[in-house]
C-alpha positions as CSV (number, residue, x, y, z in Angstrom):
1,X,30.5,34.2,-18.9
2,X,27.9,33.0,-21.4
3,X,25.9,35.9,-24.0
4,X,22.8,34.9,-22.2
5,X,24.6,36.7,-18.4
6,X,26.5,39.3,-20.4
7,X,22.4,40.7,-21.9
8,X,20.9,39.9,-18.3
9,X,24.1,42.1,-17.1
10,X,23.4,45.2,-19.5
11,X,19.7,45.3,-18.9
12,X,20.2,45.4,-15.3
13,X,22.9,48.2,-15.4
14,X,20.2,49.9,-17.9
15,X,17.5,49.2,-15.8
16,X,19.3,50.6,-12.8
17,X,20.3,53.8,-14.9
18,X,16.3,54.4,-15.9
19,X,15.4,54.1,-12.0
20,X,18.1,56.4,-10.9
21,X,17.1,59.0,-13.8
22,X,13.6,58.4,-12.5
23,X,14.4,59.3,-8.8
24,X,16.7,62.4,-10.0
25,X,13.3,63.7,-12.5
26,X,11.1,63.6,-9.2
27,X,13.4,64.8,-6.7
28,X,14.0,68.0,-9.1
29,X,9.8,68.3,-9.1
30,X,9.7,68.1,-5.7
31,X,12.8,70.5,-4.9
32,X,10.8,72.9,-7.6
33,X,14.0,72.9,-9.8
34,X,13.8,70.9,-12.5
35,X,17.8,71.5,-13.9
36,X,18.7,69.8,-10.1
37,X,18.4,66.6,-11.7
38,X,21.3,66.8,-14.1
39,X,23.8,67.9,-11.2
40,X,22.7,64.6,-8.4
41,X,25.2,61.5,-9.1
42,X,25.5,58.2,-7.6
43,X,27.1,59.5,-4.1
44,X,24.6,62.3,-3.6
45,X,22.8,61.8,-0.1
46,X,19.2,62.4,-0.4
47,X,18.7,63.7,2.9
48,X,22.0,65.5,3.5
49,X,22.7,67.1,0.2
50,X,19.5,68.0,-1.2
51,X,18.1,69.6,2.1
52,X,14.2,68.2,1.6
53,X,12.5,69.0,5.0
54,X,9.8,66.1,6.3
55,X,6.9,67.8,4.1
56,X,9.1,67.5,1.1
57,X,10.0,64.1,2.5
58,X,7.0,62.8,2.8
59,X,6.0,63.6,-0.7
60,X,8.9,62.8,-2.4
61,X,8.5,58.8,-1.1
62,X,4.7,59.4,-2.1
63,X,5.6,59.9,-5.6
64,X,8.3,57.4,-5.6
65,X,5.7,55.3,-4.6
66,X,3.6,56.3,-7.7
67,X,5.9,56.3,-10.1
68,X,7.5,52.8,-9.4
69,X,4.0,51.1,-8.1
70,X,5.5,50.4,-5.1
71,X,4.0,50.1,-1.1
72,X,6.7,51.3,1.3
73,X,6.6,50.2,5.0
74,X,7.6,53.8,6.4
75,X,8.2,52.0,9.3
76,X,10.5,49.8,8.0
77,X,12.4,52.8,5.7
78,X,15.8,53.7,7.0
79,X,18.1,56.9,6.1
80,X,20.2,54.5,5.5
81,X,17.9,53.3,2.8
82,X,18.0,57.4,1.5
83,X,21.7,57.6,2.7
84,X,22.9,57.8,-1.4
85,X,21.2,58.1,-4.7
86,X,23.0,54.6,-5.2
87,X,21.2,53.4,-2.0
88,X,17.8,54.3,-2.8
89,X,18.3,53.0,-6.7
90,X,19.1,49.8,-5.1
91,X,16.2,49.9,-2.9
92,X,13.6,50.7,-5.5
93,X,15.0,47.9,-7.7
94,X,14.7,45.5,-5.4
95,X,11.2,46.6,-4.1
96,X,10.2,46.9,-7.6
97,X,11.4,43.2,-8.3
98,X,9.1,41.7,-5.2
């Protein structure tokens, strides 16, 4: 592997860190508990573990879109998109990236 792949490598594991402690800062704001952030890992389903109901839904992917300048298709968002903390990371990423 060349330096040039092994710094592209690091900044996209960093990158993907910052997102992820992006989406774990607004999905404490949104849950009203702040602290929630620090206990959500990789694995943690958005819609199972974390118990938002469709009005905390709904803003939460509001705000993701504001934070991360995106435009999501709602129609075209899965669960399986919000299945994992992991999955959504990926998904912002890639959005973001477009």
């Amino acid at each position: 592997m060349r330096e040039a792949d092994v710094v592209l490598d690091q900044n996209d594991v960093a990158d993907t860190a910052a997102v992820a402690g992006r989406i774990k800062a607004l999905l404490g704001t949104i849950l009203g508990d702040p602290a929630l952030a620090a206990t959500i890992d990789e694995n943690t389903s958005i819609v199972n573990d974390l118990g938002l109901d469709s009005i905390q839904m709904i803003n939460f992917l509001l705000q993701l879109e504001d934070e991360f300048n995106l435009e999501l298709d709602f129609e075209d968002l899965s669960l399986e998109q919000l299945d994992s903390l992991r999955q959504l990371t990926a998904f912002v990423s890639e959005a973001g990236a477009r």
